[in-house]
ZADO-1210 file (C-alpha; in nm, 4 decimals, padded with zeros to 6 digits):
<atoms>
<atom x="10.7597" y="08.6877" z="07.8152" code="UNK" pos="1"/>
<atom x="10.6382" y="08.9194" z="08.0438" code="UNK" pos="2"/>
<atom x="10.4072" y="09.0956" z="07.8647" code="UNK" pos="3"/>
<atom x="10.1978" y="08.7562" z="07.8329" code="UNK" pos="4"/>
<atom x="10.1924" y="08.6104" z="08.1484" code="UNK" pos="5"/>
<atom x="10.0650" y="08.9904" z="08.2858" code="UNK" pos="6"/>
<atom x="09.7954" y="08.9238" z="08.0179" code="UNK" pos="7"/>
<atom x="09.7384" y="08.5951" z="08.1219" code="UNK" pos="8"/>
<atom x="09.6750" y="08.6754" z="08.4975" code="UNK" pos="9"/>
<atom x="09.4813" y="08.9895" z="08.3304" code="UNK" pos="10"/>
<atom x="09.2456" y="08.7866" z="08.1833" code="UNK" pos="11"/>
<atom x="09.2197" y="08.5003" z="08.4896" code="UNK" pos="12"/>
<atom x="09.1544" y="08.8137" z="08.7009" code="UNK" pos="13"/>
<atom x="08.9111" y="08.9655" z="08.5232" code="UNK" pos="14"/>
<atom x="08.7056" y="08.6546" z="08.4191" code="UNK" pos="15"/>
<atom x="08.7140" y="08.5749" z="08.7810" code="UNK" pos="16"/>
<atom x="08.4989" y="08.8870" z="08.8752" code="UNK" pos="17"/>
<atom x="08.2524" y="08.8423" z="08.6032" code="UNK" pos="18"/>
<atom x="08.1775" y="08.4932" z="08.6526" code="UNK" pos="19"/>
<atom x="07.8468" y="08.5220" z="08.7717" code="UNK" pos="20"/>
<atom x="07.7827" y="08.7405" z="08.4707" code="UNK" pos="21"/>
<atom x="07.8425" y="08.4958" z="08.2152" code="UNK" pos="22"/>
<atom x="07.5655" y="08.2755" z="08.3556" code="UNK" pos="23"/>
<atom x="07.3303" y="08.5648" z="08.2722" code="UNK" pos="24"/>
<atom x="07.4786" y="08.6018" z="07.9588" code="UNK" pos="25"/>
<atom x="07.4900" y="08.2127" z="07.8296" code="UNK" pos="26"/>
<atom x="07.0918" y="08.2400" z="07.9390" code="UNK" pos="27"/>
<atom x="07.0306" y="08.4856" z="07.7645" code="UNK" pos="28"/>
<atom x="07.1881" y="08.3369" z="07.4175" code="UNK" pos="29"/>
<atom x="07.0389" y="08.0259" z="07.5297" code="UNK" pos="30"/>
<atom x="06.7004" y="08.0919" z="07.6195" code="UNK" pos="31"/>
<atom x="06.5136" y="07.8459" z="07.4073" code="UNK" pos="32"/>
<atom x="06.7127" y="07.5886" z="07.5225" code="UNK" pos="33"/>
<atom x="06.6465" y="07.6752" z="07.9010" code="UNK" pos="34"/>
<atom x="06.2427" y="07.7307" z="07.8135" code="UNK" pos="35"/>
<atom x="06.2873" y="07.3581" z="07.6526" code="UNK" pos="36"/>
<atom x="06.3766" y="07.1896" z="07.9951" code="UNK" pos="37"/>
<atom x="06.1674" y="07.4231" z="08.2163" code="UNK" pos="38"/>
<atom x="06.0389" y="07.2471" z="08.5027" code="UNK" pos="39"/>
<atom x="05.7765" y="07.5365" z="08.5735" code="UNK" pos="40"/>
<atom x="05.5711" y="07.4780" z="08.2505" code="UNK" pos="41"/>
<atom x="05.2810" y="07.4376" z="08.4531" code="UNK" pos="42"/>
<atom x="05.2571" y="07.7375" z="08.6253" code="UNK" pos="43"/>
<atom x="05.2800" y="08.0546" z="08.3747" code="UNK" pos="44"/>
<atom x="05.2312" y="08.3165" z="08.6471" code="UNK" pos="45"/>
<atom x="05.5848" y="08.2469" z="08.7738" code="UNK" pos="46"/>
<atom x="05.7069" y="08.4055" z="08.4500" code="UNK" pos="47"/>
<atom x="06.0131" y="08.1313" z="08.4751" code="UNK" pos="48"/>
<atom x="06.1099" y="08.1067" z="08.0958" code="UNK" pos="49"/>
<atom x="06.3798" y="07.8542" z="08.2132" code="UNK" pos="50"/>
<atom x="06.5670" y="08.0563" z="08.4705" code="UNK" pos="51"/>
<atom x="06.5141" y="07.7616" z="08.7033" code="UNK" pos="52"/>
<atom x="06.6947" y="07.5069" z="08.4894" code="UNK" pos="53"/>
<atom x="06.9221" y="07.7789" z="08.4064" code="UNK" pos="54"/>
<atom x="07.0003" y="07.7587" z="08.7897" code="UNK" pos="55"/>
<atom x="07.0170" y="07.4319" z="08.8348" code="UNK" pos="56"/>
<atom x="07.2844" y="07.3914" z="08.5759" code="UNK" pos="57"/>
<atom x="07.4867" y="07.6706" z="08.7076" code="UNK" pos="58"/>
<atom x="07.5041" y="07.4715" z="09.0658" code="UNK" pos="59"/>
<atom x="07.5308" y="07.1603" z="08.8786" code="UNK" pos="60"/>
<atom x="07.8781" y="07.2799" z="08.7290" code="UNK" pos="61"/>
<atom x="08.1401" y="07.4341" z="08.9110" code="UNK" pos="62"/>
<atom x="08.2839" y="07.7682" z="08.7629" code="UNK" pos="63"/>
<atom x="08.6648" y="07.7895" z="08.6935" code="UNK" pos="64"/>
<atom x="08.6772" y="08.1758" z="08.7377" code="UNK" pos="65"/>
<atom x="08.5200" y="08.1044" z="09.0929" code="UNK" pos="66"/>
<atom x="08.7925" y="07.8540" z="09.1980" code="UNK" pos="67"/>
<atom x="09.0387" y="08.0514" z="09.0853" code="UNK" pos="68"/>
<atom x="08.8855" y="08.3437" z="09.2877" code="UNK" pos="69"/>
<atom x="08.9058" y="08.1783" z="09.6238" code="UNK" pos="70"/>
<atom x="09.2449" y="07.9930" z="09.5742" code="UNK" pos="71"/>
<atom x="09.4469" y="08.3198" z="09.4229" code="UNK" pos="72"/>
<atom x="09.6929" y="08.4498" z="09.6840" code="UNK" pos="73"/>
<atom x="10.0034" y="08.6621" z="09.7037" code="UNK" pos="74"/>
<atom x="10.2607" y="08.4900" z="09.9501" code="UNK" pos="75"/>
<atom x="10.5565" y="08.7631" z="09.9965" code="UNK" pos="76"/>
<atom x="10.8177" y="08.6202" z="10.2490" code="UNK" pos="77"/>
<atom x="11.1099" y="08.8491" z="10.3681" code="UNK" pos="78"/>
<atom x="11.4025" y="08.8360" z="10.1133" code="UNK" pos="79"/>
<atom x="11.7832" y="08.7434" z="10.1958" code="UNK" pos="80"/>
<atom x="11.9511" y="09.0017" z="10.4005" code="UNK" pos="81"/>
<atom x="12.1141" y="09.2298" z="10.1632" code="UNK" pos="82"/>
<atom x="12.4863" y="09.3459" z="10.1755" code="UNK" pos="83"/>
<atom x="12.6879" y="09.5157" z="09.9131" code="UNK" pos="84"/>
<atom x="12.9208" y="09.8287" z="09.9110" code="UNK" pos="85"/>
<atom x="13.0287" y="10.0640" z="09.6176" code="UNK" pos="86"/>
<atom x="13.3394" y="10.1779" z="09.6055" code="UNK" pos="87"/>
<atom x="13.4435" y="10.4589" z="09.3811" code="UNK" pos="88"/>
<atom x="13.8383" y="10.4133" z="09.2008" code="UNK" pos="89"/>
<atom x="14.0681" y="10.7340" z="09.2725" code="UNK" pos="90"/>
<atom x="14.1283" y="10.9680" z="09.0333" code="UNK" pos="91"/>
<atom x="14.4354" y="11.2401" z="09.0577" code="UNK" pos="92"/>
<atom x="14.4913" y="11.0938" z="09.4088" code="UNK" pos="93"/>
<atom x="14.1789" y="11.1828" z="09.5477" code="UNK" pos="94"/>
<atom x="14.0376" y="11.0273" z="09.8753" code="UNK" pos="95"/>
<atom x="13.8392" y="10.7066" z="09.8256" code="UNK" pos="96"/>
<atom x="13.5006" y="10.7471" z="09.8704" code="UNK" pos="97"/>
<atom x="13.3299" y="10.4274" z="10.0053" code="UNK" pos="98"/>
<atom x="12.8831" y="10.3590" z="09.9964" code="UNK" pos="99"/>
<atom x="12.7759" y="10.0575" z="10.1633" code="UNK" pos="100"/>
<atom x="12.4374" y="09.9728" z="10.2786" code="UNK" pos="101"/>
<atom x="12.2899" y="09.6333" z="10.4968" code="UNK" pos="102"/>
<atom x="11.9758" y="09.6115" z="10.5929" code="UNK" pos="103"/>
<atom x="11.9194" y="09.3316" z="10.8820" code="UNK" pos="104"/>
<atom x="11.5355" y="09.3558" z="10.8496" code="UNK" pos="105"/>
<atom x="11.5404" y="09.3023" z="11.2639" code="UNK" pos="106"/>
<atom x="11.4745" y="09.5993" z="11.5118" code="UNK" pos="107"/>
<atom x="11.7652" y="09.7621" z="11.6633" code="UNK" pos="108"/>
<atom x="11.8525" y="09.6563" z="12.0477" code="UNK" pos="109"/>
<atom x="12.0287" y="09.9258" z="12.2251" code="UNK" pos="110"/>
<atom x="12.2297" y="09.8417" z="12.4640" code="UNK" pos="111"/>
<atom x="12.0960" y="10.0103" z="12.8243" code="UNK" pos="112"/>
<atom x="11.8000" y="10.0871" z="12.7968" code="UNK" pos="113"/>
<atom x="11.5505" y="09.8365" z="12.9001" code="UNK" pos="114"/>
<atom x="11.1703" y="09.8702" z="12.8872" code="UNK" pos="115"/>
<atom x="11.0594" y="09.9300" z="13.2810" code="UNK" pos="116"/>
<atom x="10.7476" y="09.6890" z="13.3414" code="UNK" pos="117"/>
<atom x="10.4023" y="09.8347" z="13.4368" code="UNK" pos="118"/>
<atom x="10.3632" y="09.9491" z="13.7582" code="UNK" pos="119"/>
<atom x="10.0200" y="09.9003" z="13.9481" code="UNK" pos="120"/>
</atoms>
């Protein structure tokens, strides 16, 4: 399951950042097509061949890849505080050794020592 939902995001991520590419490329299949509908016909020293309808399509529709690209964010939030000890059985009457770890994720206030304020 893994495996295909990295591939998934593999492929949303990469056809996001060549988005603008396939416009190119669909012109360049579809060239005819875009020379068919050319609004410049009239003026042959513009050297169009269609680019301009080809332009006017691409603003017409709106790209998947390039909503995904400005709606795709990581949200990491700070996890549940985490407490758990390890404690290792006796053997041959042995002291028991105990591991335990917590981690409060807030700064440490010592007791004290306060911050003096700035002095002018």
């Amino acid at each position: 399951m893994k495996p295909a939902i990295s591939l998934l995001l593999s492929i949303i991520i990469f056809g996001a950042s060549f988005g603008d590419g396939l416009f190119m490329l669909d012109y360049k299949i579809n060239r005819d097509f875009y020379e068919i509908y050319c609004v410049n016909k009239t003026k042959p020293e513009m050297d169009c061949h269609g680019k301009c309808q080809m332009k006017k399509n691409g603003e017409k529709t709106a790209n998947f890849f390039s909503l995904v690209k400005y709606s795709f964010e990581f949200n990491i939030l700070p996890a549940k505080v985490a407490n758990f000890s390890i404690i290792k059985e006796a053997r041959f009457d042995a002291e028991i050794s105990t591991f335990s770890y917590q981690d409060q994720f807030l700064a440490e206030y010592i007791p004290g020592i306060l911050p003096h304020p700035p002095q002018i």
